[in-house]
Biotite code that builds the C-alpha atoms (Angstrom):
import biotite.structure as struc

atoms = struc.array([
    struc.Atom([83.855, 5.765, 65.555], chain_id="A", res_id=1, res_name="UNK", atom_name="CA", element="C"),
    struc.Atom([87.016, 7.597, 64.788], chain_id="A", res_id=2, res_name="UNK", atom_name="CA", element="C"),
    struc.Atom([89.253, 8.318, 67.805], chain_id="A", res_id=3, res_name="UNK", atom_name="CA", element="C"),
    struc.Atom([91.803, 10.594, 67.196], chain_id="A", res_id=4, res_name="UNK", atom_name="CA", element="C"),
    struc.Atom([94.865, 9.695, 68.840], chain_id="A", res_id=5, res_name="UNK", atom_name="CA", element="C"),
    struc.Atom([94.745, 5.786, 68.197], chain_id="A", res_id=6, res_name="UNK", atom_name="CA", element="C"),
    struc.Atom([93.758, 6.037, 64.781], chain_id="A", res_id=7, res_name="UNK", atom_name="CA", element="C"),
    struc.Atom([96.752, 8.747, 64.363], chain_id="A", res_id=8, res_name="UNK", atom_name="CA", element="C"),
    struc.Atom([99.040, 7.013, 65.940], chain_id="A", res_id=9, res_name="UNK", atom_name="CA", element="C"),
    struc.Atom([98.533, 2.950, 63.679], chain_id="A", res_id=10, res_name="UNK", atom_name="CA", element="C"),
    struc.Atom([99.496, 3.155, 60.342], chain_id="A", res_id=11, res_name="UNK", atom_name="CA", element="C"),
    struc.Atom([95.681, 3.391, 58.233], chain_id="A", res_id=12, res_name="UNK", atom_name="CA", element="C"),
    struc.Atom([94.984, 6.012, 55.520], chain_id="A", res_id=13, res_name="UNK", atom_name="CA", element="C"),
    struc.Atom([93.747, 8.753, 58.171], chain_id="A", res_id=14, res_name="UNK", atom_name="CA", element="C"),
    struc.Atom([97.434, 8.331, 59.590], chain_id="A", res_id=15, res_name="UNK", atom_name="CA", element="C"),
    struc.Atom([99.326, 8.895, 56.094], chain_id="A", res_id=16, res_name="UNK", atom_name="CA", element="C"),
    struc.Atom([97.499, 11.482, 54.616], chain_id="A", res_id=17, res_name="UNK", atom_name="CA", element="C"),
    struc.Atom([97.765, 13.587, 58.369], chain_id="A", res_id=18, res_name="UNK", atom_name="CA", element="C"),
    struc.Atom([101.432, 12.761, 58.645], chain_id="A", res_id=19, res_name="UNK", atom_name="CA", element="C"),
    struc.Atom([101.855, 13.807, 54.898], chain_id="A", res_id=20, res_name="UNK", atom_name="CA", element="C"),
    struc.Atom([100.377, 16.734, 54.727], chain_id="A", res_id=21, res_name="UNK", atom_name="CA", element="C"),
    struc.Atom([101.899, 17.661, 58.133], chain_id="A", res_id=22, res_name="UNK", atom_name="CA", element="C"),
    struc.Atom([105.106, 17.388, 56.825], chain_id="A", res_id=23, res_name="UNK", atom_name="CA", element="C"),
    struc.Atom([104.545, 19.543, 53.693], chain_id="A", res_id=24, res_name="UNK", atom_name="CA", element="C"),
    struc.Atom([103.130, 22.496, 55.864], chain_id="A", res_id=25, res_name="UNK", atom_name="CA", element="C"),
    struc.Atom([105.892, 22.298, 58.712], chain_id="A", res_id=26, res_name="UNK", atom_name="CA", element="C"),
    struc.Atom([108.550, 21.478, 56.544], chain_id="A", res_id=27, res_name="UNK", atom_name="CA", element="C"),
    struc.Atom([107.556, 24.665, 54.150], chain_id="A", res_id=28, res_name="UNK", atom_name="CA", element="C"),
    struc.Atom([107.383, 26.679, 56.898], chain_id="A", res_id=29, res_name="UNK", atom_name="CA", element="C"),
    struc.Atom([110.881, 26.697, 57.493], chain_id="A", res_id=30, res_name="UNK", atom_name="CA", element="C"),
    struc.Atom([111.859, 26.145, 53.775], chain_id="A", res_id=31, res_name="UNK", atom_name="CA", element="C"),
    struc.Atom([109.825, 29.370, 52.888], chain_id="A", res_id=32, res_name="UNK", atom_name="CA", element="C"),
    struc.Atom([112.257, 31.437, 55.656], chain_id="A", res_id=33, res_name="UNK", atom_name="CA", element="C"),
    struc.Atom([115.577, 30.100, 53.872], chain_id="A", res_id=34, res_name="UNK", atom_name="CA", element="C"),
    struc.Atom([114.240, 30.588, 50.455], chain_id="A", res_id=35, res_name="UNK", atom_name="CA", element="C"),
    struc.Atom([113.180, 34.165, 50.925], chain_id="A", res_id=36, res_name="UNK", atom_name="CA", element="C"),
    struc.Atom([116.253, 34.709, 52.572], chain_id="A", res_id=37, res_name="UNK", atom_name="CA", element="C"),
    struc.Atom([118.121, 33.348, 48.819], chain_id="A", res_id=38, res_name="UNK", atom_name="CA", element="C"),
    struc.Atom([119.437, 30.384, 50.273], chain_id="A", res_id=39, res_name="UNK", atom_name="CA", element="C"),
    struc.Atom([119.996, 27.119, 48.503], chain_id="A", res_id=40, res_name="UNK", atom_name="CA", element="C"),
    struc.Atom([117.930, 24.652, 49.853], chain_id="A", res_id=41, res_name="UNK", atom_name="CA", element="C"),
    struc.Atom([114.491, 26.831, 50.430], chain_id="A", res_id=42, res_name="UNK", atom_name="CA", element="C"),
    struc.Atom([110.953, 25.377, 50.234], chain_id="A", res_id=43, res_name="UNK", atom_name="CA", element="C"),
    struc.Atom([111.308, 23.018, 47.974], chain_id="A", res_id=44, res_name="UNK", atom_name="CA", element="C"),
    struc.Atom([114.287, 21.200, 49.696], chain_id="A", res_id=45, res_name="UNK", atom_name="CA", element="C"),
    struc.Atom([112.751, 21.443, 53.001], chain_id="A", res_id=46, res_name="UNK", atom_name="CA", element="C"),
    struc.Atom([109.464, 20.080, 52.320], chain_id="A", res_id=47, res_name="UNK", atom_name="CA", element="C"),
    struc.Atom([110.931, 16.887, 50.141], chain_id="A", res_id=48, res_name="UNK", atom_name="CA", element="C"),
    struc.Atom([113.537, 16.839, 53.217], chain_id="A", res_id=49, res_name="UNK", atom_name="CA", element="C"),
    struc.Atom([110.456, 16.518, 55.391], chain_id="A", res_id=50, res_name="UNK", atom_name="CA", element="C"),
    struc.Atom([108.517, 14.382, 53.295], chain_id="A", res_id=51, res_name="UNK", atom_name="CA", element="C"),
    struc.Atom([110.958, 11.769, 52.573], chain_id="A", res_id=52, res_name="UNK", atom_name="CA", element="C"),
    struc.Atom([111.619, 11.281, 56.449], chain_id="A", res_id=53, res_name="UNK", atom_name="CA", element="C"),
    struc.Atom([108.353, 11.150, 57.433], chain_id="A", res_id=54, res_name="UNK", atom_name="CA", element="C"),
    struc.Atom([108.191, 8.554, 54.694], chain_id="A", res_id=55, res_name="UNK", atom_name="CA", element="C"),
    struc.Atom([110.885, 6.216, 55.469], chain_id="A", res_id=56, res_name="UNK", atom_name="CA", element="C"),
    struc.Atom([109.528, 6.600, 59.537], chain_id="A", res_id=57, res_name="UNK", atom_name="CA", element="C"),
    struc.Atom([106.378, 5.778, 58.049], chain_id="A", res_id=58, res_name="UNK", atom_name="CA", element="C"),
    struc.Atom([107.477, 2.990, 56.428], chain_id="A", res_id=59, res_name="UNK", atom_name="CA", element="C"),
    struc.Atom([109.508, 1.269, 59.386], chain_id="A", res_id=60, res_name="UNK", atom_name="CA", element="C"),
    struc.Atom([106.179, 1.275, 61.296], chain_id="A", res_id=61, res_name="UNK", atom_name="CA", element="C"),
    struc.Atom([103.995, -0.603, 58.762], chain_id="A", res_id=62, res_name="UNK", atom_name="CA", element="C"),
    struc.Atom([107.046, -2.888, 58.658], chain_id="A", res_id=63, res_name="UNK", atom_name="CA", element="C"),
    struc.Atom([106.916, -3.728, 62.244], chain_id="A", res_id=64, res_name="UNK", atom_name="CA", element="C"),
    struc.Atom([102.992, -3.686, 62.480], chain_id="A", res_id=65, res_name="UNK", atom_name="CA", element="C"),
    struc.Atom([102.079, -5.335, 59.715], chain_id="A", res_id=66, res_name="UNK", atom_name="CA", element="C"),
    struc.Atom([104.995, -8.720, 60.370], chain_id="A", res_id=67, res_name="UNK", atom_name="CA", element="C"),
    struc.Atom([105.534, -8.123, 63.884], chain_id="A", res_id=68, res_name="UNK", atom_name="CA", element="C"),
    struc.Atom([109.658, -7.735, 63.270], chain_id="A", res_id=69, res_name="UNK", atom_name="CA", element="C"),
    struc.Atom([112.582, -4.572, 62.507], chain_id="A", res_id=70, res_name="UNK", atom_name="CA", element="C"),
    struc.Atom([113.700, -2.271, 64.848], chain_id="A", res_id=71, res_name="UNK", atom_name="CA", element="C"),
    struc.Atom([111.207, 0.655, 64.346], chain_id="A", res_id=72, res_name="UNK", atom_name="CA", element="C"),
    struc.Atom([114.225, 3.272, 64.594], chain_id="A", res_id=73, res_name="UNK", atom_name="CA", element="C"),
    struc.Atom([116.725, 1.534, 62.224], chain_id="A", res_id=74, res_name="UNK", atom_name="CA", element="C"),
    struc.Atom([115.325, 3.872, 59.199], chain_id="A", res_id=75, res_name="UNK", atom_name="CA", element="C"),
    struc.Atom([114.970, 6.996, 61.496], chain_id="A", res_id=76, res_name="UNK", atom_name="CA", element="C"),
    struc.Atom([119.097, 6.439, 61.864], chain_id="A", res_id=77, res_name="UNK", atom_name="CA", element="C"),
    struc.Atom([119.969, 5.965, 58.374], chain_id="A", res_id=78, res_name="UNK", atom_name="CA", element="C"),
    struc.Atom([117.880, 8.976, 57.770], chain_id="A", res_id=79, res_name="UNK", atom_name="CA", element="C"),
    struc.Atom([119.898, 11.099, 59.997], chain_id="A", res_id=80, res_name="UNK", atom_name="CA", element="C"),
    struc.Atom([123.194, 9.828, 59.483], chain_id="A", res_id=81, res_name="UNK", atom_name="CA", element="C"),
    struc.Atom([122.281, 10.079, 55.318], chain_id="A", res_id=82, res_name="UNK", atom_name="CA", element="C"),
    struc.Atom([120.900, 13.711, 55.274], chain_id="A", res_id=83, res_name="UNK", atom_name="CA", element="C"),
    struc.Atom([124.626, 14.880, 55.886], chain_id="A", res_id=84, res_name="UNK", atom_name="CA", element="C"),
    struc.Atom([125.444, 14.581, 52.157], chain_id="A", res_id=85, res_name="UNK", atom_name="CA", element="C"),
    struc.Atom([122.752, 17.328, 51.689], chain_id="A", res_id=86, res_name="UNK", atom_name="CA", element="C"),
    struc.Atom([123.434, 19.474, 54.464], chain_id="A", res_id=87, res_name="UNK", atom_name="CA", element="C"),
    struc.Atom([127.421, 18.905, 53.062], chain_id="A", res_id=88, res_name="UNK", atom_name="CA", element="C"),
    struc.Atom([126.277, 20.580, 49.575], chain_id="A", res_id=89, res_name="UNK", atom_name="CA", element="C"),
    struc.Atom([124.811, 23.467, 50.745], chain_id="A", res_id=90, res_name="UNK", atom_name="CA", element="C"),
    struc.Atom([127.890, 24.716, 52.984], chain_id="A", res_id=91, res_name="UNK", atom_name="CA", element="C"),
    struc.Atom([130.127, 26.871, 50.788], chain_id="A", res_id=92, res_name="UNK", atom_name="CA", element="C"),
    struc.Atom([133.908, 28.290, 51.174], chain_id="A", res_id=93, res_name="UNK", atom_name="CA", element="C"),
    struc.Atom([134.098, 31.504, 48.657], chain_id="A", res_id=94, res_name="UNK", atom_name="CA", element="C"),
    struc.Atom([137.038, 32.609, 47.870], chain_id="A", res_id=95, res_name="UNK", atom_name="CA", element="C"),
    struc.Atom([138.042, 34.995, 50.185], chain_id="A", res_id=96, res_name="UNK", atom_name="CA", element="C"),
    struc.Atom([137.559, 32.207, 52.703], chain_id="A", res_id=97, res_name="UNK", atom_name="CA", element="C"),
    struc.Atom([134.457, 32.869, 54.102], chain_id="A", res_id=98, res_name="UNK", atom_name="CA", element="C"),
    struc.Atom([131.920, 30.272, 55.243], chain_id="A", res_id=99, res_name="UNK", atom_name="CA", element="C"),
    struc.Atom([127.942, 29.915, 54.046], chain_id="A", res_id=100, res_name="UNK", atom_name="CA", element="C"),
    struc.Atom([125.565, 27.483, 54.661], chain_id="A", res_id=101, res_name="UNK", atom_name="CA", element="C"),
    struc.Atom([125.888, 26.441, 57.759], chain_id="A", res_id=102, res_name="UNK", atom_name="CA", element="C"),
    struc.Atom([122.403, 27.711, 59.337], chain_id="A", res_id=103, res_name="UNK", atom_name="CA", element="C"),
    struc.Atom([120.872, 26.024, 55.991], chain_id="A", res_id=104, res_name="UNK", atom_name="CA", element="C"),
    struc.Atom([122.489, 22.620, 56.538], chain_id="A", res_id=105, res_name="UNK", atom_name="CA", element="C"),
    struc.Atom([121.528, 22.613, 60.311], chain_id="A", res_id=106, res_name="UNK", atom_name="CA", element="C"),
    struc.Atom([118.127, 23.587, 59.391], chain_id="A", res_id=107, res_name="UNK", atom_name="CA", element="C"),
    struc.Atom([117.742, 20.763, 56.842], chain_id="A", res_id=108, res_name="UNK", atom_name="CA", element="C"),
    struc.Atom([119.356, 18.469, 59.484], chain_id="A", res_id=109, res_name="UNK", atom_name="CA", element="C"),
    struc.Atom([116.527, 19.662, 62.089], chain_id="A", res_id=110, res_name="UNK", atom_name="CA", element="C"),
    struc.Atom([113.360, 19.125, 59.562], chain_id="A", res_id=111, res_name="UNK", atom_name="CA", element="C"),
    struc.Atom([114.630, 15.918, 58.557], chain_id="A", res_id=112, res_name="UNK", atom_name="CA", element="C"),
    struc.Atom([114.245, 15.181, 62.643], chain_id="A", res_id=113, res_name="UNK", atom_name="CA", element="C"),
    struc.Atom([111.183, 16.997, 62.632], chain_id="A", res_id=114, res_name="UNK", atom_name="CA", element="C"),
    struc.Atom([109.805, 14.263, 59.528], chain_id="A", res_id=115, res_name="UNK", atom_name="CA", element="C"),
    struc.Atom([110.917, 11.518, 61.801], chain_id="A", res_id=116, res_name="UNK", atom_name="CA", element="C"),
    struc.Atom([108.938, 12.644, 64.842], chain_id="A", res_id=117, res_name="UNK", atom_name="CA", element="C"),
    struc.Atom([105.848, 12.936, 62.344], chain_id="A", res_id=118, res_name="UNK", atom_name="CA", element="C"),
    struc.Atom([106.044, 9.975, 60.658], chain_id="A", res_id=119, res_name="UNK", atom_name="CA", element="C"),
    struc.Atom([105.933, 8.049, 64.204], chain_id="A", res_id=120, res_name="UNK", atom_name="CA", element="C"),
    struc.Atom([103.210, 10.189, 65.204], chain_id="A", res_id=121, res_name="UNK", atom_name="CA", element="C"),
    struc.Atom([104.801, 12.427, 67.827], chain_id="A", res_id=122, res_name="UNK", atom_name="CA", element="C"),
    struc.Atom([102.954, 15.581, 66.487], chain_id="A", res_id=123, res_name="UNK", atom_name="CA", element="C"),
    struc.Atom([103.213, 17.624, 69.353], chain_id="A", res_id=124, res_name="UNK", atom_name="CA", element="C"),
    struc.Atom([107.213, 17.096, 69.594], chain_id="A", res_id=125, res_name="UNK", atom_name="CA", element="C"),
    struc.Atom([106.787, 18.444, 65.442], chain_id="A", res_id=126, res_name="UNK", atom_name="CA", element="C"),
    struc.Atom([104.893, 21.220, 66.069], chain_id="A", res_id=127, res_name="UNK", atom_name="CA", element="C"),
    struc.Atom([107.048, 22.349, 68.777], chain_id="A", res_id=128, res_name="UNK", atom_name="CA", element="C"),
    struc.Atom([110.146, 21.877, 67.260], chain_id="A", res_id=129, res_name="UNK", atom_name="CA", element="C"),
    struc.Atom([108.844, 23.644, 63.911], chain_id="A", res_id=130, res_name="UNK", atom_name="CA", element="C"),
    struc.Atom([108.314, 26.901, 66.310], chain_id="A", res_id=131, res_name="UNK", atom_name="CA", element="C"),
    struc.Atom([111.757, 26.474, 67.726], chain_id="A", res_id=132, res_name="UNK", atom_name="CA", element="C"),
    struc.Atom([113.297, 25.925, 64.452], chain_id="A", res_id=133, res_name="UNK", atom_name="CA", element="C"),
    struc.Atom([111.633, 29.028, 63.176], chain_id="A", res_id=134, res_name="UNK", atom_name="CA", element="C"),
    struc.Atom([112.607, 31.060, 66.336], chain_id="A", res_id=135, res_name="UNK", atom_name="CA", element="C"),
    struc.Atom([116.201, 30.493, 65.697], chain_id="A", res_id=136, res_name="UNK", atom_name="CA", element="C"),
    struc.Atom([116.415, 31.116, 62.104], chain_id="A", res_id=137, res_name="UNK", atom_name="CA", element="C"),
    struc.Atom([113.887, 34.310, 62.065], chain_id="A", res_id=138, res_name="UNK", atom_name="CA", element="C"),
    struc.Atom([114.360, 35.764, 65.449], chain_id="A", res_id=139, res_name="UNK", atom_name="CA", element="C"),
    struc.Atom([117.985, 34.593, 66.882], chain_id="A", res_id=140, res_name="UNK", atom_name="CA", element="C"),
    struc.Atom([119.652, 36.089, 63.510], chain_id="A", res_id=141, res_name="UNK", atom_name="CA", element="C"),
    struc.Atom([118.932, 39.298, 64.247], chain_id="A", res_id=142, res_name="UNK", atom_name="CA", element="C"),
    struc.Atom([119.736, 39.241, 67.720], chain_id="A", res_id=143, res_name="UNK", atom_name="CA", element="C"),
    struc.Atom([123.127, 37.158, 66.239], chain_id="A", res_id=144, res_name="UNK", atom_name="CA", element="C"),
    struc.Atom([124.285, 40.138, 64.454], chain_id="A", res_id=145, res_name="UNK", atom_name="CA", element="C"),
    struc.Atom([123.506, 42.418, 66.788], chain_id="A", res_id=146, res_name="UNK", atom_name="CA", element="C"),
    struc.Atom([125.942, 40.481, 68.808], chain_id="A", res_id=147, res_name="UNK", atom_name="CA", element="C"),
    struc.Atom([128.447, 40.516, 66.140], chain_id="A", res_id=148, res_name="UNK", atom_name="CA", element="C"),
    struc.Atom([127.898, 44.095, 65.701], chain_id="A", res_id=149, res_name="UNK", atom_name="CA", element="C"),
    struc.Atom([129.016, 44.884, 69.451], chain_id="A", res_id=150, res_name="UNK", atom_name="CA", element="C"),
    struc.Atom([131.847, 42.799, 69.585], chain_id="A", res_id=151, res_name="UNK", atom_name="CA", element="C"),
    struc.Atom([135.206, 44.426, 69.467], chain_id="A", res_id=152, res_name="UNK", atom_name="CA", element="C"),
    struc.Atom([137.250, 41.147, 67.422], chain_id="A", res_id=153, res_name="UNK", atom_name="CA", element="C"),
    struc.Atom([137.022, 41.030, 63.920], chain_id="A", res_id=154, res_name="UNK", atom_name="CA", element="C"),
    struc.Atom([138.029, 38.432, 61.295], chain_id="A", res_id=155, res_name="UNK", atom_name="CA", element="C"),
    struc.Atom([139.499, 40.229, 58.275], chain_id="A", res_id=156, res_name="UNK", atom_name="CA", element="C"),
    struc.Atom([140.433, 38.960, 54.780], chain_id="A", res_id=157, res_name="UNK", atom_name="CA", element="C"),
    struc.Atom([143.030, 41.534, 53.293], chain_id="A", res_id=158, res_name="UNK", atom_name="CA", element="C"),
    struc.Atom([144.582, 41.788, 49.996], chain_id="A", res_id=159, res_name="UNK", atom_name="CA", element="C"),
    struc.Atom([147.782, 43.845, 49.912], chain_id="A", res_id=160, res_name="UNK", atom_name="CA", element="C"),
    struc.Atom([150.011, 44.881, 47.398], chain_id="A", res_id=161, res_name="UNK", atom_name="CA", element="C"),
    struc.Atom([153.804, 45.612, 46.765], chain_id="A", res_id=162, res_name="UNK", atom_name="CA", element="C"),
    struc.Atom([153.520, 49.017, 46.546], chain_id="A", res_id=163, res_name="UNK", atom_name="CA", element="C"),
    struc.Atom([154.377, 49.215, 50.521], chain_id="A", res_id=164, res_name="UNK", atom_name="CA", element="C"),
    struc.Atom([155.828, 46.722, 52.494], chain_id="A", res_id=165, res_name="UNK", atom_name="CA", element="C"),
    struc.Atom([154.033, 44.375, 54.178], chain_id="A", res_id=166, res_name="UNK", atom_name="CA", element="C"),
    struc.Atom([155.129, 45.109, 57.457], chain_id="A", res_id=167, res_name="UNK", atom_name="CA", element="C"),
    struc.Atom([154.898, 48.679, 57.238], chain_id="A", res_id=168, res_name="UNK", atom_name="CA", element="C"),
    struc.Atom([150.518, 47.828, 56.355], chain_id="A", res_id=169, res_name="UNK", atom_name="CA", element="C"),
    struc.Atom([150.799, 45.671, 59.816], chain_id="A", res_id=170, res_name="UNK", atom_name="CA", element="C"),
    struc.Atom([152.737, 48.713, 62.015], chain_id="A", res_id=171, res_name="UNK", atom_name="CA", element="C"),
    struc.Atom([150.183, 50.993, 60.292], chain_id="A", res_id=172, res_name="UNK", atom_name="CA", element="C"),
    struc.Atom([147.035, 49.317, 61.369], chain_id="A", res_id=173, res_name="UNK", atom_name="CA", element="C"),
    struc.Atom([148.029, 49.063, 64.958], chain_id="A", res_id=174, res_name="UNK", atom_name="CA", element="C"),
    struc.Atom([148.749, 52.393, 65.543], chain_id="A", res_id=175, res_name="UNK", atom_name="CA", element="C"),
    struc.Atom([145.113, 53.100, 64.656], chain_id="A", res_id=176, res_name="UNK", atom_name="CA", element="C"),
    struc.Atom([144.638, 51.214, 68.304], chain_id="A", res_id=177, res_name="UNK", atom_name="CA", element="C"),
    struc.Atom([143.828, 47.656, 66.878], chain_id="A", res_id=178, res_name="UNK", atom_name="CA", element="C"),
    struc.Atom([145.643, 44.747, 68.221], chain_id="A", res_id=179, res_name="UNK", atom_name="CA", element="C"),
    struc.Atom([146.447, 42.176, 65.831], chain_id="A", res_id=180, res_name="UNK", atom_name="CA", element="C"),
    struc.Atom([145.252, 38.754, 67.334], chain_id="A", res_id=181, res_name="UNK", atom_name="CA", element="C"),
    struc.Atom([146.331, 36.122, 64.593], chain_id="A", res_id=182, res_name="UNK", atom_name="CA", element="C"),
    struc.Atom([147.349, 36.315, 60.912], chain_id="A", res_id=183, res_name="UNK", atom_name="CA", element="C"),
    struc.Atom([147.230, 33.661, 58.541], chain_id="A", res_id=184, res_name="UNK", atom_name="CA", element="C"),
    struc.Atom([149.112, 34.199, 54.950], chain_id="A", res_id=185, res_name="UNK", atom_name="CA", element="C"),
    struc.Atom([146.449, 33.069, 52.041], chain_id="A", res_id=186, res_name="UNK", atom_name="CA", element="C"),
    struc.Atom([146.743, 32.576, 48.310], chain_id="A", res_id=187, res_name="UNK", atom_name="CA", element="C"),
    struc.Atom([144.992, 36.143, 46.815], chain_id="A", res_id=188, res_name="UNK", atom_name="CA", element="C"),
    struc.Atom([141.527, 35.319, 45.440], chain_id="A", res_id=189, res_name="UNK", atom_name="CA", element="C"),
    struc.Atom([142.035, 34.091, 41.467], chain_id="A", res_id=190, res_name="UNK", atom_name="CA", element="C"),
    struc.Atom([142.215, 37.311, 39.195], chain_id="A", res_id=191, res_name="UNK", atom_name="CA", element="C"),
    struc.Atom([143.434, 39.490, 41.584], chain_id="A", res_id=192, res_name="UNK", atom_name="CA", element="C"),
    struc.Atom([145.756, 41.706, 41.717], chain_id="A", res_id=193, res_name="UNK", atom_name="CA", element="C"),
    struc.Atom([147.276, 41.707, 45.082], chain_id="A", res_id=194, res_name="UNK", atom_name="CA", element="C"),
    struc.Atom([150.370, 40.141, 44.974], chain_id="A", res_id=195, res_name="UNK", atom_name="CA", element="C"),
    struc.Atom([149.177, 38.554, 49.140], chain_id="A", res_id=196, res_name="UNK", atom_name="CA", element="C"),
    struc.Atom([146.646, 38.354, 51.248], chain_id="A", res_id=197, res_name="UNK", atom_name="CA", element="C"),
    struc.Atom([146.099, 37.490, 54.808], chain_id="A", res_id=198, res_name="UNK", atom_name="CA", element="C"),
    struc.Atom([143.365, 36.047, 57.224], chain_id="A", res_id=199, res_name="UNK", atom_name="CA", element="C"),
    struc.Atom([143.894, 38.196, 60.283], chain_id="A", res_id=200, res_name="UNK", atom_name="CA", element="C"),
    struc.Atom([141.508, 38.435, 63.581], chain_id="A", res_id=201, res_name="UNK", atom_name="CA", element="C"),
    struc.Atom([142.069, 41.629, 64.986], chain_id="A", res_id=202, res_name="UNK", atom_name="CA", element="C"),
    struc.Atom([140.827, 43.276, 68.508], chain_id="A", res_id=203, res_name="UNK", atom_name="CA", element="C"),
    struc.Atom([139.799, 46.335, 68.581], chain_id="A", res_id=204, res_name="UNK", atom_name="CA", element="C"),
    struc.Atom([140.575, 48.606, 71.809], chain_id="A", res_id=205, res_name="UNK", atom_name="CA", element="C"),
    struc.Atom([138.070, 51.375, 71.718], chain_id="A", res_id=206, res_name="UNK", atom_name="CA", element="C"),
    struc.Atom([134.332, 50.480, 70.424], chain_id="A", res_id=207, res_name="UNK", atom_name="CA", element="C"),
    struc.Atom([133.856, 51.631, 67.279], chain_id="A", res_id=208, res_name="UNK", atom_name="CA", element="C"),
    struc.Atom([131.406, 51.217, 64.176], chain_id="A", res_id=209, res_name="UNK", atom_name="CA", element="C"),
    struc.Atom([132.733, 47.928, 61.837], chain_id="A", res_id=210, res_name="UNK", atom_name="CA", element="C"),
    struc.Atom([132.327, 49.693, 58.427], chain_id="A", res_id=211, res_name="UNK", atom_name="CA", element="C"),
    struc.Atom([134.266, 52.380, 59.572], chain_id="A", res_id=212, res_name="UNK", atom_name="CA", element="C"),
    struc.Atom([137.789, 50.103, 60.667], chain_id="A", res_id=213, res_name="UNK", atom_name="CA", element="C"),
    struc.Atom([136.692, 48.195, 57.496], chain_id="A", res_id=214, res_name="UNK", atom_name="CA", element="C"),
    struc.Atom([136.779, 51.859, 55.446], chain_id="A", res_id=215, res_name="UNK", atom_name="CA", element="C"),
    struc.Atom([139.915, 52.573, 57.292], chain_id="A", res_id=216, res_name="UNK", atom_name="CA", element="C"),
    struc.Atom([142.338, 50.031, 56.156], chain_id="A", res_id=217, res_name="UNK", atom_name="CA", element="C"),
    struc.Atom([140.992, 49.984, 52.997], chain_id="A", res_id=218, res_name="UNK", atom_name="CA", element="C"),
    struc.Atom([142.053, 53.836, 52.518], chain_id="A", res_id=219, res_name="UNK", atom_name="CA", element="C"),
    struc.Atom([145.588, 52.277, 53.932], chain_id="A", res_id=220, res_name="UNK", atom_name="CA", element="C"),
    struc.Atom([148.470, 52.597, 51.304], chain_id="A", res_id=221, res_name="UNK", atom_name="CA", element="C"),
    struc.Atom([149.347, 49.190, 50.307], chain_id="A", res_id=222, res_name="UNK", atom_name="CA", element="C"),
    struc.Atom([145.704, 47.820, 50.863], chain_id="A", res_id=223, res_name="UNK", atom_name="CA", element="C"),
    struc.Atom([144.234, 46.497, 47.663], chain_id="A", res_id=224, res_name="UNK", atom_name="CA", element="C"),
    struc.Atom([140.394, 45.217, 49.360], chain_id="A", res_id=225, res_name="UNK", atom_name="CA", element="C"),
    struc.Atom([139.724, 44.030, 52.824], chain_id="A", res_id=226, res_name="UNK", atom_name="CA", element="C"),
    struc.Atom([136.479, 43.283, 53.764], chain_id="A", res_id=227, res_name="UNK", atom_name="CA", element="C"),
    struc.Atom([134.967, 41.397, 57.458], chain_id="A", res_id=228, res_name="UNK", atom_name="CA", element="C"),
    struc.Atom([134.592, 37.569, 57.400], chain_id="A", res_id=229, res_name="UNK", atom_name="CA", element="C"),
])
């Protein structure tokens, strides 16, 4: 007679097909979130991600069942220390120094976690984590940028040109009641034609809308693009 949880937790055929088909439905969940949101690695990714960890978990188990030797987490920690050379291509510096990818390499770092807890058979610790996962990268995004939204420092990328002197820009934006925080001196972004640009993180005094200081020191004389990073 077929009893659930021992049969699902041995290696047999029940086991592999479960833990298989697990993975393709919890890994796609999250896969389908980052591809509709045009990331890299979407559905695809995430489900092979899945799949391949629940795989080589998988695999450790039958190793130690079937000849009674291995350490039944030696796979799980190649697995995690090897996914980083994914998550590492899908984290991008444009070139205006801004920084994507991160949420997609974490996420792809978290399924391939959420393979290895299927492939030993800890389903509930999958399912669970699969709704957490989900929570964060649906739900907490929004609430992230409304956080963003109502916070008075702002990370700037600005292109200036020689029209006006650089200092004069700087003097300029402060007396529209921003304090300047830090400012880093970049290389302009290839093709431009600012003759510098600077990093800066600015604080603003009195709460106002984002686009509109963003409008404002673009209308500055000297300005050639800014834009919020």
């Amino acid at each position: 007679m077929f009893d659930f949880q021992a049969d699902l937790s041995s290696i047999n055929d029940t086991s592999i097909i479960f833990r298989l088909v697990l993975a393709v439905i919890l890994g796609g969940i999250i896969g389908f979130e980052r591809g509709r949101s045009g990331r890299p690695a979407g559905l695809r990714t995430h489900i092979l991600v899945c799949l391949g960890s629940v795989l080589a978990m998988m695999t450790n188990q039958f190793i130690f069942e079937k000849f009674g030797v291995s350490d039944p987490t030696r796979m799980a920690a190649q697995v995690i220390s090897g996914i980083g050379f994914l998550g590492a291509g899908t984290i991008l510096v444009t070139g205006r120094h801004q920084v994507k990818g991160l949420t997609t390499a974490a996420g792809l770092w978290a399924t391939a976690c959420m393979g290895l807890a299927i492939g030993i058979g800890f389903y509930k610790a999958a399912v669970a984590a699969c709704i957490m996962i989900t929570f964060a990268t649906v739900v907490l995004h929004r609430f992230d940028n409304f956080l963003v939204s109502k916070s008075r420092i702002m990370d700037l990328y600005i292109e200036f040109s020689n029209t006006v002197p650089f200092t004069t820009v700087l003097d300029t934006l402060k007396s529209y009641q921003v304090d300047i925080e830090t400012i880093e001196i970049v290389k302009p972004t290839y093709g431009a034609n600012a003759q510098i640009a600077a990093i800066m993180t600015i604080k603003l005094k009195q709460k106002k809308a984002r686009v509109d200081v963003i409008a404002k020191i673009c209308s500055l004389d000297g300005v050639e693009f800014a834009e919020e990073i």
